[in-house]
N, C-alpha and C positions, 0 to 999 in steps of 0.2 A: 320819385323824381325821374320822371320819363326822357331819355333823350342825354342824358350825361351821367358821368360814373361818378359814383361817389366813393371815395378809398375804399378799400380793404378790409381795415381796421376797424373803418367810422362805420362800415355796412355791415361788418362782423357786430358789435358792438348793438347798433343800432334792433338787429333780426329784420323782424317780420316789419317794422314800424320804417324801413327804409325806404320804403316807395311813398310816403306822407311827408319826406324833408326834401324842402326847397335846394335850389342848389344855394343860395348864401347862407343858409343853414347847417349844409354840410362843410364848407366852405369854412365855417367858425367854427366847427366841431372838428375838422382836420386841423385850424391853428390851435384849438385850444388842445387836445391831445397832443401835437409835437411840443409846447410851452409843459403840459404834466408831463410828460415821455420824460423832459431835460431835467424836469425839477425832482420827480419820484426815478431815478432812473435805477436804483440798487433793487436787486433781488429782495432785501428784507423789507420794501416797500412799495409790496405788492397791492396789501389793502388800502393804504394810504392813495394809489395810484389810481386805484378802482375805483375809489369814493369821489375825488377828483375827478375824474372821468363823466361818471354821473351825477353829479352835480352839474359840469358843464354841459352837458346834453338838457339835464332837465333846464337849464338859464337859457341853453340857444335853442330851444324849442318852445318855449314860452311857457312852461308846465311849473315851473316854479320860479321864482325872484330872487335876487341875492341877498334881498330882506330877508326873506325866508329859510334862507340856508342859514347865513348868519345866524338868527335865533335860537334855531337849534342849535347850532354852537354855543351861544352865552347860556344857554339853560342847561347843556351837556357838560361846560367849565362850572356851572354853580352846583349841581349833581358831584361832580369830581371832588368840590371844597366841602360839601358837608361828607360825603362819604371818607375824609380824610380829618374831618375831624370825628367820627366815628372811630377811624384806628387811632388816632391820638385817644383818644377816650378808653378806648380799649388797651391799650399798649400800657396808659397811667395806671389800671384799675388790675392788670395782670401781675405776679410778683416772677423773677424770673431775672438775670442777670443781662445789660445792655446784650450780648452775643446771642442767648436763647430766645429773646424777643425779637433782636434781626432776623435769626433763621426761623422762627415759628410765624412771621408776619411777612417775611419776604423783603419788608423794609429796609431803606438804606441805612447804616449804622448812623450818619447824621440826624435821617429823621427821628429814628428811636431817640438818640438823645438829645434834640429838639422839645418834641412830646414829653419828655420828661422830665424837662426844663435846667436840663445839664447841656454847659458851656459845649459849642460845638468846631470853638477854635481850642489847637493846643497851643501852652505857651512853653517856650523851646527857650532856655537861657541861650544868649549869642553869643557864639564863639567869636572869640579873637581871631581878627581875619589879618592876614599877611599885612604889618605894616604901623595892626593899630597897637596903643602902651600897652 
C-alpha cells in the first residue's frame, strides 16, 4: 500500500503481506480488529482473539469466504458431539463412583451424571417460608 499508513497493529499483523493491501482493505481490517479488540478483550481470550483476527484478514483480503469459515465451524461443532459422545460411552462402560469419574475425565459433575442417565436436578423438600400454614 504505497502512499498511506496502514495501523500498527494491522501492519504488525499483516508482515511482509503489507505492501499487497489496498488501503480499503486496511481500512476493514482496522474496523474489524477494533469490533474483536471490544469483543475478545480479556487476557484469557487471547486465542479466541487471534482466530478472529485471521479470519477477518483472510474475509478482507479475499483469501477465504465466510462460507468457508463457517464450515469449518459446523464440522469442528459435529467433531465436538461425537467426541462427547465417546466420553459418554466411556464414563458408562468405566466402573468408579460419580466423584472418581469427574476427576479422572475432567467432566462436569452434571455431565457424569447425564451420561449415566442419573437425574441432574436435586429435588430439595420446600421449606416453609415466613407467612405460609
Amino acid at each position: 500500500m504505497e502512499g498511506s499508513a496502514v495501523r500498527s497493529d494491522v501492519a504488525e499483523w499483516l508482515g511482509a503481506a503489507v505492501g499487497d493491501v489496498t488501503e480499503a482493505q486496511s481500512e476493514r481490517i482496522a474496523a474489524a480488529f477494533d469490533a474483536i479488540e471490544s469483543r475478545y478483550a480479556d487476557r484469557d481470550e487471547m486465542e479466541e482473539r487471534a482466530e478472529a483476527r485471521t479470519a477477518a484478514v483472510q474475509v478482507a483480503l479475499g483469501v477465504k469466504t465466510l462460507e468457508a469459515i463457517s464450515g469449518r465451524w459446523h464440522r469442528a461443532k459435529r467433531a465436538e458431539r461425537l467426541r462427547m459422545a465417546g466420553v459418554t460411552g466411556a464414563l458408562i462402560a468405566t466402573p468408579g463412583s460419580e466423584q472418581s469419574l469427574v476427576e479422572r475425565s475432567g467432566a462436569a459433575r452434571m455431565t457424569v451424571r447425564r451420561a449415566l442417565g442419573r437425574s441432574i436436578f436435586t429435588h430439595r423438600p420446600r421449606t416453609a417460608e415466613r407467612g405460609d400454614p
